[in-house]
C-alpha positions in Angstrom: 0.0 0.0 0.0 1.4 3.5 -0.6 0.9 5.6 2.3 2.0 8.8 0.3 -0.8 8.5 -1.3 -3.9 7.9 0.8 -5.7 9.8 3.7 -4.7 8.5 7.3 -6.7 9.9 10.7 -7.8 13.1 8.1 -4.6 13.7 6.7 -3.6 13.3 3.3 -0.4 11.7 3.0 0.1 12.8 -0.5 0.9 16.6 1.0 2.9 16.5 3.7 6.2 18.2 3.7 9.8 16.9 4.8 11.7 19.0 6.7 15.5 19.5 6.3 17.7 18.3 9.3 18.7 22.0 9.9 14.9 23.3 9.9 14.4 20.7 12.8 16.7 21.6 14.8 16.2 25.4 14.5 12.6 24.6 15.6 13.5 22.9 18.5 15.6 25.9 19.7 12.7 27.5 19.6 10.5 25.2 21.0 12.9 25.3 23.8 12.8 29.0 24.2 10.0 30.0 23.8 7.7 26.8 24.1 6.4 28.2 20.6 3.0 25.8 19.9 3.4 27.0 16.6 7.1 25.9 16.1 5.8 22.8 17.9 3.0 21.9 15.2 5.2 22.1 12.3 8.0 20.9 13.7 5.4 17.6 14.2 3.6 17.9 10.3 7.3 18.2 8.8 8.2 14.5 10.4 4.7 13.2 10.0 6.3 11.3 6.4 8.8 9.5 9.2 6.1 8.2 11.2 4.6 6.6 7.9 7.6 4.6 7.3 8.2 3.7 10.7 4.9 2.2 11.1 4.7 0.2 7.4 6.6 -2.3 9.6 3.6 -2.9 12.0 0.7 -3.5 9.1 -0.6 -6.4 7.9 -1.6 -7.6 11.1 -5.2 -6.6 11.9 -4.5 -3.2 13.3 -5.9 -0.3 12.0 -4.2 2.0 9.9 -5.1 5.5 11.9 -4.5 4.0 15.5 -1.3 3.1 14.4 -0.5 5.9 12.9 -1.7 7.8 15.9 0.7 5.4 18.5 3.3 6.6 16.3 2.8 10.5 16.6 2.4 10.1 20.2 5.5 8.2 19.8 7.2 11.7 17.6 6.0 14.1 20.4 7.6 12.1 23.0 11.0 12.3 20.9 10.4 16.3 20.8 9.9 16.5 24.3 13.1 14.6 25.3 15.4 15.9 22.4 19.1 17.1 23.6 20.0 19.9 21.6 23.3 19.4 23.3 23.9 16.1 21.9 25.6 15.9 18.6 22.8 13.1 16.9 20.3 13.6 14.1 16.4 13.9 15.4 15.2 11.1 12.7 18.1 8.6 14.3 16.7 9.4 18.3 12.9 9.3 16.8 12.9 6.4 15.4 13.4 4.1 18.0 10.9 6.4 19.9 8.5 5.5 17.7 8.8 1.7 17.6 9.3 1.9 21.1 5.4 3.3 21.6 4.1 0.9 18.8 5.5 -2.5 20.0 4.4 -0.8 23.2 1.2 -0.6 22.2 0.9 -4.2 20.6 2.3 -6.2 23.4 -0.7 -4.3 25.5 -3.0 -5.6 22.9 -1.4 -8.8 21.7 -3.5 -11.5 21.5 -0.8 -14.2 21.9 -0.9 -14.9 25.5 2.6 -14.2 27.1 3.5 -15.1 30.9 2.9 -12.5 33.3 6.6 -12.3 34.4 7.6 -12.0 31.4 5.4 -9.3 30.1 6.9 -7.2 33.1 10.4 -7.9 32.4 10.2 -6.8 28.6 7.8 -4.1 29.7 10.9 -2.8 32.7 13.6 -3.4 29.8 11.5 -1.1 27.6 11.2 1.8 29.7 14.8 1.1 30.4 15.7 1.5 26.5 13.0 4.9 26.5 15.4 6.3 29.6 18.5 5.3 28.1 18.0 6.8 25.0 16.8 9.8 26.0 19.7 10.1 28.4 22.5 9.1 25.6 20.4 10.2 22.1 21.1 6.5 21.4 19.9 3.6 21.3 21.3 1.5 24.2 22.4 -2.6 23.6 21.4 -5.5 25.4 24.0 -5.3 27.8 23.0 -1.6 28.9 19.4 -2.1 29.3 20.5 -5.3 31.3 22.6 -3.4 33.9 20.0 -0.7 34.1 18.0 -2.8 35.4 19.7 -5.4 37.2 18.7 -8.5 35.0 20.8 -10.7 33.3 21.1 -10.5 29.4 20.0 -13.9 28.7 16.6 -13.1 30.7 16.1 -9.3 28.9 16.6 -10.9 25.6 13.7 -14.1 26.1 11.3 -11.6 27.9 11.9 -9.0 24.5 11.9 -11.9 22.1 8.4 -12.8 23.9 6.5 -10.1 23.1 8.0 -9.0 19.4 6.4 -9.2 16.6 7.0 -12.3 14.2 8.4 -11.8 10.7 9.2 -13.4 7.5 12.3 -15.9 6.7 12.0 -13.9 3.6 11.9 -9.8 4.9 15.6 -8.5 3.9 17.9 -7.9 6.4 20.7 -6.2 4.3 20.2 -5.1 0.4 22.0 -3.3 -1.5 21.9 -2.6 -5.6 24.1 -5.7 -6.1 23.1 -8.3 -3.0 20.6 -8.9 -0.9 20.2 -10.8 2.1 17.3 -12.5 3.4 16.7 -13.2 7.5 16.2 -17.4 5.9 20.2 -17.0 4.9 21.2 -16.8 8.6 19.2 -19.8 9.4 21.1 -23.2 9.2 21.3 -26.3 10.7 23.4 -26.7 13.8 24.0 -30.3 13.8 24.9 -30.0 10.1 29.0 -30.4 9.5 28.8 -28.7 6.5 27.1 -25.8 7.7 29.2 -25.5 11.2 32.3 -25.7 9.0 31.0 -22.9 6.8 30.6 -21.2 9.8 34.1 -21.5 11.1 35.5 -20.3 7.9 33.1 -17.0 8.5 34.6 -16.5 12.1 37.7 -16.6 10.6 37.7 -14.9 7.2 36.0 -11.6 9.6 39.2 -11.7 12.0 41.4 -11.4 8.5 39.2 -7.9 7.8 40.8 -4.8 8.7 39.7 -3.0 12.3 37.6 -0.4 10.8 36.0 -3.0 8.4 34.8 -5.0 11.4 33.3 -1.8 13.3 31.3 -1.2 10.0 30.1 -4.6 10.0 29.1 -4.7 13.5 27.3 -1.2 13.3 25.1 -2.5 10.2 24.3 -5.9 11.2 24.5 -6.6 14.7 23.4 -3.2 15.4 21.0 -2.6 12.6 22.3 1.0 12.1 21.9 2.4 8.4 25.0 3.3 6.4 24.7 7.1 7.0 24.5 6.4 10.5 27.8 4.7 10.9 29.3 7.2 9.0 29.0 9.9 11.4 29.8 7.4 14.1 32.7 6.5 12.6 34.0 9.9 11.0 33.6 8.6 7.0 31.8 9.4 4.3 28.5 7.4 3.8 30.0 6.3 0.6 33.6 5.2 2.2 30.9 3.3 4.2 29.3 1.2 1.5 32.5 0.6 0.1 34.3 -0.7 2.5 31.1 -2.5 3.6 30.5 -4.0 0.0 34.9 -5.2 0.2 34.7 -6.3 3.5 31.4 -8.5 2.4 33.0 -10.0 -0.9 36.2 -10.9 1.1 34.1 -12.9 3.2 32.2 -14.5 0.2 35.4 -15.4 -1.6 37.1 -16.7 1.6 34.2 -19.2 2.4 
């Protein structure tokens, strides 16, 4: 479905304007200022086209198209309440875990696939844990961080957050680019499968051949599902040294397996 295109909770999608990263943050100054409602409202109609991609995840699932949309704004105002101007992050990189942070909130409350009670609490602690965290750091935090916030052990954060997520398909991408793509079905193999534990070794060890910064680029995009342009300014690189390097340090692999 095209969201650009249609009307969602009275708005139609087709109009609504982007906002530049600078016009953002020179509305927040002045949200923080002057507590401009003015400044606010536009500031939350120019990210409105965010909140549309953000939630194309959560469809296809029996919700409805305007309460989700809703969670999600709800989700964008909570992002321009806790901005740090101080901090040297994008707003789209701090709103959109903000906003999947209110929707999967929102669907574990509502899930109809009954989850243990101690476990709902647990994901639901390690949630606000990840809101407090990222509003504290303007990032999102890791396992291990939400884990120590709270005084759990990883191994328990990650079951009780694995409980209440959302299921998806072997075939939904988890890296493309214009030349390769890879599918969440290619990370599955058999364990007890020599072949495929041998393959595995030969992975291990044809990532420890790759150069420092090649590794850090690796672990930014797919352990921690960060976008190319974010690792850039992580790292200090252009976005396209980024795909680059990332696009060597993949083939390398390939060619040593």
């Amino acid at each position: 479905m095209a969201y650009n295109k249609v009307v969602i909770s009275g708005i139609n999608t087709s109009e609504l304007v982007v906002l530049k990263e600078e016009e953002k943050m020179n509305l927040l100054r002045e949200i923080r200022e002057t507590g401009s409602k003015s400044a606010r409202d536009k500031l939350i109609n120019g990210n409105l086209r965010l909140v549309l991609s953000v939630i194309q995840r959560f469809t296809g699932r029996g919700e409805d198209i305007d309460d989700l949309f809703q969670i999600g704004v709800i989700g964008l105002i909570k992002a321009i309440n806790n901005f740090d101007l101080s901090k040297e992050v994008r707003f789209s990189t701090y709103c959109v875990p903000m906003i999947t942070g209110e929707l999967r909130r929102h669907l574990r409350d509502y899930s109809q696939i009954k989850v243990s009670r101690s476990l709902r609490d647990l994901a639901y602690k390690a949630i606000q844990a990840k809101e407090r965290l990222t509003i504290q750091n303007q990032r999102e935090p890791d396992i291990e961080e939400i884990a120590r916030e709270i005084g759990e052990k990883r191994a328990d954060v990650v079951i009780a957050l694995e409980s209440i997520s959302d299921p998806i398909s072997l075939y939904e991408p988890v890296f493309s680019d214009s030349d390769d793509n890879m599918y969440v079905i290619d990370q599955i193999g058999d364990k007890n499968d020599v072949e495929s534990w041998m393959d595995e070794l030969s992975i291990r060890d044809a990532i420890k051949k790759l150069g420092e910064r090649e590794r850090n680029i690796l672990y930014l995009r797919f352990l921690q599902g960060k976008t190319q342009v974010e690792v850039a300014n992580e790292i200090g690189i252009s976005q396209a040294q980024v795909s680059r390097l990332e696009k060597s340090a993949i083939s390398r692999i390939k060619s040593s397996v």
